[in-house]
C-alpha positions in Angstrom: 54.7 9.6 -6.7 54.3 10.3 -2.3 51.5 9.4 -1.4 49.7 10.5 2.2 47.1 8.1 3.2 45.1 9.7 6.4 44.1 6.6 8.3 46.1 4.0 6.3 45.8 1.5 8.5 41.6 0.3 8.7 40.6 -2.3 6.9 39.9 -0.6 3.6 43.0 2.1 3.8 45.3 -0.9 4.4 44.0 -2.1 1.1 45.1 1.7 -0.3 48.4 1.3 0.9 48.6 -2.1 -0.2 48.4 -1.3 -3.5 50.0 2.2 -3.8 53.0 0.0 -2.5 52.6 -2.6 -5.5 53.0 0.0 -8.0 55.7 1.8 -6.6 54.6 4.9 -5.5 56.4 6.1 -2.0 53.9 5.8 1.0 53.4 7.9 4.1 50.7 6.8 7.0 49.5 9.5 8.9 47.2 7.5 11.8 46.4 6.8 14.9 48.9 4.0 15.2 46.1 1.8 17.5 46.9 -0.3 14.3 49.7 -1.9 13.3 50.6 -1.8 9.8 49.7 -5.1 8.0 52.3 -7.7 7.4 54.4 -7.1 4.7 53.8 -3.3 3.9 56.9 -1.4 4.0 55.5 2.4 4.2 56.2 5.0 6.9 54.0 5.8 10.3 53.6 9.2 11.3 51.2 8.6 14.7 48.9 11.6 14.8 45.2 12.0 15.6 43.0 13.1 12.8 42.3 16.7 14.4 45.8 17.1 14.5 46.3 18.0 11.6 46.9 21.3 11.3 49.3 21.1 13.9 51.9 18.9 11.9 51.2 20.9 8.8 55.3 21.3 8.6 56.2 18.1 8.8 53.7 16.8 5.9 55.3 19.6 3.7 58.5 18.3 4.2 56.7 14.9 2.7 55.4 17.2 -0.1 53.0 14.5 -1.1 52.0 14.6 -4.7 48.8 12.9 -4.2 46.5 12.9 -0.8 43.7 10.0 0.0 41.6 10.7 3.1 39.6 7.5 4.8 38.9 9.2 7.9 37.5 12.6 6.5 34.0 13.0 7.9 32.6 16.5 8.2 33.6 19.4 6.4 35.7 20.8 8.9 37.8 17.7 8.4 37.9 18.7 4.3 38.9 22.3 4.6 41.8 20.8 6.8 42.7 19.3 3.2 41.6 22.3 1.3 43.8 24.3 3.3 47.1 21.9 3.8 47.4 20.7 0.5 46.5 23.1 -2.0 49.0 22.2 -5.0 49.0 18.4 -4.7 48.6 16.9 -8.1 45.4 14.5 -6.7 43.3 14.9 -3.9 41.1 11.9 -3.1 38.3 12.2 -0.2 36.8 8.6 0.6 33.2 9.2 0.7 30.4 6.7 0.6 27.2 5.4 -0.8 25.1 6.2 2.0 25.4 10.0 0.6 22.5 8.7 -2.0 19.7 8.0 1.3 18.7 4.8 2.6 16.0 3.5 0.6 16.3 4.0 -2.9 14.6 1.8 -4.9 15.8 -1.4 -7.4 17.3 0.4 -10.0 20.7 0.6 -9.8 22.0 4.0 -8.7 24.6 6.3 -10.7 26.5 9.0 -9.8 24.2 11.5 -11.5 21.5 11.1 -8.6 21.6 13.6 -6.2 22.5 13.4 -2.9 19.8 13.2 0.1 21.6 11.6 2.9 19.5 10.7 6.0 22.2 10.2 8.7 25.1 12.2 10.3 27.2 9.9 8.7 26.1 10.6 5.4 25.0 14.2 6.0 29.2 14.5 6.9 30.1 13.1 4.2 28.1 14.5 2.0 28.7 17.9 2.9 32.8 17.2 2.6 32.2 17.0 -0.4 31.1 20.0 -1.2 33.8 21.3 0.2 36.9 19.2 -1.6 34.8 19.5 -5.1 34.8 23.0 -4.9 38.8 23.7 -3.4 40.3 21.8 -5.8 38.4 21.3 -8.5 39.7 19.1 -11.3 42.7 18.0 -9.0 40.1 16.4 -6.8 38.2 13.2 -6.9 35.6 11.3 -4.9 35.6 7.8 -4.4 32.0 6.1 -2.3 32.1 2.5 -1.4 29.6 0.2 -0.7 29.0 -2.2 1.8 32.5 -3.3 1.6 33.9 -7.3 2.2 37.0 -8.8 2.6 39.6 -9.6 5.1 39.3 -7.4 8.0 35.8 -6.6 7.7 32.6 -7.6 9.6 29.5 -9.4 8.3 26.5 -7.8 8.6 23.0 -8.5 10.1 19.2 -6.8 10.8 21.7 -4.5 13.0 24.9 -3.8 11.2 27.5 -5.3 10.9 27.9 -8.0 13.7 30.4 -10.7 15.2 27.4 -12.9 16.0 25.6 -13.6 12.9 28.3 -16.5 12.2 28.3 -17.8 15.0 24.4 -18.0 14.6 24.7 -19.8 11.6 26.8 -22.4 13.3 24.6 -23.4 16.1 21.8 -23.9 13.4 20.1 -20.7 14.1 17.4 -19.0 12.5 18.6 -15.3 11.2 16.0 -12.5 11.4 15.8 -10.8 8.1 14.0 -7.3 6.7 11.2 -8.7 5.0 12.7 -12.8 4.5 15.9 -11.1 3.1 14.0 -9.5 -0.4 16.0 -6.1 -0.5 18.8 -6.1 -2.8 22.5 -4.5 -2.3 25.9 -4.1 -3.8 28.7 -4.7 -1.8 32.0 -4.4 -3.5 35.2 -6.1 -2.6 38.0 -4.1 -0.9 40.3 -5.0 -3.5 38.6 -3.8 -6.3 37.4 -0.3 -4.6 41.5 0.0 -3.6 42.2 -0.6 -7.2 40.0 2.6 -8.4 41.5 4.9 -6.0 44.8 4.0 -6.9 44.0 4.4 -10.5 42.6 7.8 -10.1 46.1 9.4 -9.1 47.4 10.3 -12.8 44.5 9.7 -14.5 42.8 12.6 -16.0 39.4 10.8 -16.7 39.0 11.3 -12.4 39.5 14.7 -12.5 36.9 16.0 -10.5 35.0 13.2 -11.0 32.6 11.2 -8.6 32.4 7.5 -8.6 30.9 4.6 -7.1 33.1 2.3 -6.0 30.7 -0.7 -5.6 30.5 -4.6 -7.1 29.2 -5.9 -10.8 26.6 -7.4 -8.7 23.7 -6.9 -7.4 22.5 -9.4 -4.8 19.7 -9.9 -2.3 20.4 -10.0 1.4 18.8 -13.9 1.2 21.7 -14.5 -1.5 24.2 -12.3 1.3 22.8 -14.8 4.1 23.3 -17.8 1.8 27.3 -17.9 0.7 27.9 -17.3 4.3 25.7 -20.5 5.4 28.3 -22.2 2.0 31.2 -21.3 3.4 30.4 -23.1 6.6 28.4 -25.4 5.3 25.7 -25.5 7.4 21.6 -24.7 6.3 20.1 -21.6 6.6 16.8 -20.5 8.0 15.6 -17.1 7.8 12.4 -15.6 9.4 11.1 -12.3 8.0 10.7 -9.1 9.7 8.1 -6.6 8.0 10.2 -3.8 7.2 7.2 -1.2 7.5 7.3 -2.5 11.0 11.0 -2.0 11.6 10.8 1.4 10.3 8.6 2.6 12.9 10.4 1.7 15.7 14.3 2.8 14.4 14.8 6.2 13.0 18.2 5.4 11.8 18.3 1.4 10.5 21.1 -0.4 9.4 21.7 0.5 6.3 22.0 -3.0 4.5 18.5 -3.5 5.3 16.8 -1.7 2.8 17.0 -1.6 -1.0 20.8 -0.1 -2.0 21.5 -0.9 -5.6 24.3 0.8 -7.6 26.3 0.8 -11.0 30.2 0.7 -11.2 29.5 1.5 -14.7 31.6 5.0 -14.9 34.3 3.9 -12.7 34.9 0.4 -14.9 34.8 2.7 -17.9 36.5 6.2 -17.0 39.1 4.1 -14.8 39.6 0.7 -16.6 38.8 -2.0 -14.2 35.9 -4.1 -14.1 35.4 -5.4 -10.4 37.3 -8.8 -9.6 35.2 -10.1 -6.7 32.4 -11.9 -6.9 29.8 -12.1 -3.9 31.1 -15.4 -3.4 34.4 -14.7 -3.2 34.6 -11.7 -1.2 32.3 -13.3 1.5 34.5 -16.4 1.4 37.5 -14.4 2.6 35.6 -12.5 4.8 34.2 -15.4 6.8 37.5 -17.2 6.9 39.2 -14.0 8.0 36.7 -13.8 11.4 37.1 -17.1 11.4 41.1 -16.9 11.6 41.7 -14.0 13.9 39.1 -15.3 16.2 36.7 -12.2 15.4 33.7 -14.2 15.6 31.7 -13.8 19.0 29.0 -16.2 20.6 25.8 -15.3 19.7 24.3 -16.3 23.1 26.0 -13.0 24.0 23.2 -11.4 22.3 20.3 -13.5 23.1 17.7 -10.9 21.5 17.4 -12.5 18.0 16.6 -15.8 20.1 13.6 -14.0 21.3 12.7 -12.1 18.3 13.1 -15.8 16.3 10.5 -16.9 19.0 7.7 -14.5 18.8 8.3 -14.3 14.6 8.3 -18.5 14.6 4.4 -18.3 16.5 3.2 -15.3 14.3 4.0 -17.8 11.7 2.4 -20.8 13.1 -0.6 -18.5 14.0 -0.8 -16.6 10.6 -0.5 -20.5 8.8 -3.2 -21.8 10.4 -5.5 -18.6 9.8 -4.7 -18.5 5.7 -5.1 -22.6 5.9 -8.9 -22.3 7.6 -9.2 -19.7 4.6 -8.0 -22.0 2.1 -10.6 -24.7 2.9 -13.4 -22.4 3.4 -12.7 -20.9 -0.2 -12.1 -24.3 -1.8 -15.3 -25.6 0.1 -18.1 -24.3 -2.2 -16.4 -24.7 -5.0 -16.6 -28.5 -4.8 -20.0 -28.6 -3.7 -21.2 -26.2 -6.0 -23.0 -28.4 -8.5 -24.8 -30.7 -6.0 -25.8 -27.0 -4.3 -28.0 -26.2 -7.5 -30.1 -29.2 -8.2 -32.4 -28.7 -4.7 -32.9 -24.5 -5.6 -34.4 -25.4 -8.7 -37.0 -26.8 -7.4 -37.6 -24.7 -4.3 -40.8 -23.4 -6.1 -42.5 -27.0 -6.2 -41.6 -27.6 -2.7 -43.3 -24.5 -1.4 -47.2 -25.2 -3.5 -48.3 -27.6 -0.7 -47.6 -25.0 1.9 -49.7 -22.3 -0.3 -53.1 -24.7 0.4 -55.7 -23.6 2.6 -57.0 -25.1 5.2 -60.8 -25.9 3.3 -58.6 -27.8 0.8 -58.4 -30.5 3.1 -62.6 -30.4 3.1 -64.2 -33.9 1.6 -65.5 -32.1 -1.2 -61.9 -30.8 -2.4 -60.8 -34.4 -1.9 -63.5 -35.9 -4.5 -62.3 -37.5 -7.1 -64.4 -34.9 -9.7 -62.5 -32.3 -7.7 -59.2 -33.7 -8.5 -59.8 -34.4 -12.2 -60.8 -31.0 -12.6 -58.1 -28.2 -10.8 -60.0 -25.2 -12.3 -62.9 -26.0 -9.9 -60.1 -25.4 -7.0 -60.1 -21.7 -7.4 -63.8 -21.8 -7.3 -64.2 -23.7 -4.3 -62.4 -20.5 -2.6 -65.1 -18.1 -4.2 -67.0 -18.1 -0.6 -63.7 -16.6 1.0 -63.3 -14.0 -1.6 -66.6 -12.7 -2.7 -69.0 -10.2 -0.9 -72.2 -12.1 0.2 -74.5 -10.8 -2.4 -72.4 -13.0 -5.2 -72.3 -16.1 -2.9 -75.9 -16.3 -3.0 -76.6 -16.5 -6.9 -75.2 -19.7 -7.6 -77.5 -21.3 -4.6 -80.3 -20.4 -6.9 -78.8 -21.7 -10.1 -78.3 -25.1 -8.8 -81.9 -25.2 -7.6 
């Protein structure tokens, strides 16, 4: 079959063209040309901007492409360019994205029956081409969202995107900010395996108008993310949490590997036969030794910001320890005194009797032996306090 890759040449759409080559199919590029075609691929350039496109709608019919995949499709402007150009091509493939699904959205991995609520212009774009190439179409179209995607030519990514510094970090032994220690899970999927479903959706009629996810058989946490890359260079790893409720309130738009993003390849394994390849060892592997190779990794002292952030997050830490420490001991405290504590208040009611005396007790005739082998006489040697004076004189008489 022709094949028209818009923006064949990024780091994913090379991918595309890679394997559209590998099974034969006859390849047209239609790019900026900023990018050289990888090594190896022998497919044609046609050097156009993306808006363009219209304007060399004669020359693409000459290529009368059977099947269409567009990378760089973004708004829906952009996907009634397609609607419009190509209405009797056999497949029409828009490259869309997870980020269509919204930012946060919980630990169960996500299908492609949830509906969309994207947050971003990114996502709203996408999202709203679409629409637009779902309805042209219809069954001859198909819509293919990545993940966080890894491999040669791509980026890792850090608390702000994707980043040339976090390696570098990791080198000179720094400590790597992370949304809440790194706890929030993702999928990222190796650009191999997301090329291989596109590819497979051109004659197949399970893809007919079909959405998938094109995402990993794994689903990771950004601490696991953090630690194959410190593997890989072979170096320790140190991360310092940042409380994501904190983060939100500061960033309207966050990077969107730093909150929870799980999803299931489930339909695309099944409907397009192919499980996913790439482990998130393997894919991080090549991706690190790619930066590493073309000289893509950049100094971190660059970007001195995390240093600082590190800092203050290293004495909240210190400060916050000693706090829940000083807690500790004061809660284990009583607790090991606690028997001792009970002996002396049981007898708190003895100890209080001698303060109860008055001050006649201390009289000779209170202290007289007769007086002490008898208490009931005690109470009646306070008679004269408590009776009226009539009563105090009666028992003067009976005693005479």
């Amino acid at each position: 079959m022709r094949v028209l890759l818009i923006g064949g040449t990024g780091s994913f759409s090379s991918r595309v063209t890679e394997k559209a080559l590998q099974r034969g199919h006859e390849v047209l590029v239609y790019a900026r040309g900023l990018r050289p075609l990888a090594a190896g691929i022998n497919a044609r350039l046609f050097r156009a901007e993306r808006r363009a496109l219209r304007e060399h709608a004669a020359e693409l019919a000459r290529f009368a492409p059977d099947v269409v995949v567009d990378s760089i499709c973004f708004n829906a402007a952009d996907a009634e360019d397609l609607v419009a150009l190509f209405p009797n091509v056999r497949r029409l493939v828009l490259i869309s994205t997870v980020d269509v699904y919204g930012e946060d959205i919980g630990a169960a991995p996500v299908t492609e029956e949830r509906t969309p609520q994207p947050v971003t212009p990114y996502a709203s774009g996408k999202a709203a081409a679409e629409r637009v190439i779902l309805a042209g179409p219809g069954a001859r179209a198909t819509v293919i969202r990545p993940s966080h995607i890894l491999g040669r030519g791509f980026l890792t990514t850090s608390l702000w995107g994707r980043t040339p510094y976090l390696v570098s970090r990791l080198q000179q032994g720094k400590a790597i900010p992370a949304i809440d220690g790194g706890r929030n899970v993702l999928t990222p999927v190796y650009a191999v395996d997301a090329a291989e479903w596109v590819v497979r959706s051109f004659d197949s009629t399970a893809a007919d108008g079909q959405i998938f996810n094109a995402v990993g058989g794994e689903t990771i946490t950004q601490k696991r993310y953090y630690e194959c890359i410190a593997q890989v260079l072979g170096v320790p790893l140190t991360l310092y949490p940042v409380p994501s409720q904190l983060f939100k309130r500061y960033f309207d738009a966050p990077s969107q590997f730093n909150w929870h993003r799980p999803y299931s390849c489930a339909k695309a394994s099944a409907r397009l036969g192919h499980a996913p390849l790439g482990t998130p060892e393997v894919m991080l592997d090549e991706t690190v030794q790619h930066m590493l190779s073309q000289g893509l990794v950049r100094d971190c002292m660059e970007q001195p910001f995390d240093d600082r952030l590190i800092g203050l997050l290293q004495r909240h830490a210190e400060e916050l320890g000693a706090l829940l420490e000083a807690r500790a001991l004061e809660a284990k405290l009583p607790e090991a005194k606690l028997p001792e504590a009970k002996l002396p208040e049981a007898k708190l009611p003895e100890a209080k009797l001698p303060e109860a005396k008055s001050p006649e007790a201390k009289s000779p005739e209170a202290k007289s032996p007769e007086a002490n082998s008898l208490p009931s006489r005690s109470p009646q040697s306070r008679i004269p306090e408590s009776r009226p004076p009539e009563s105090r004189a009666l028992p003067a008489r009976g005693k005479s």
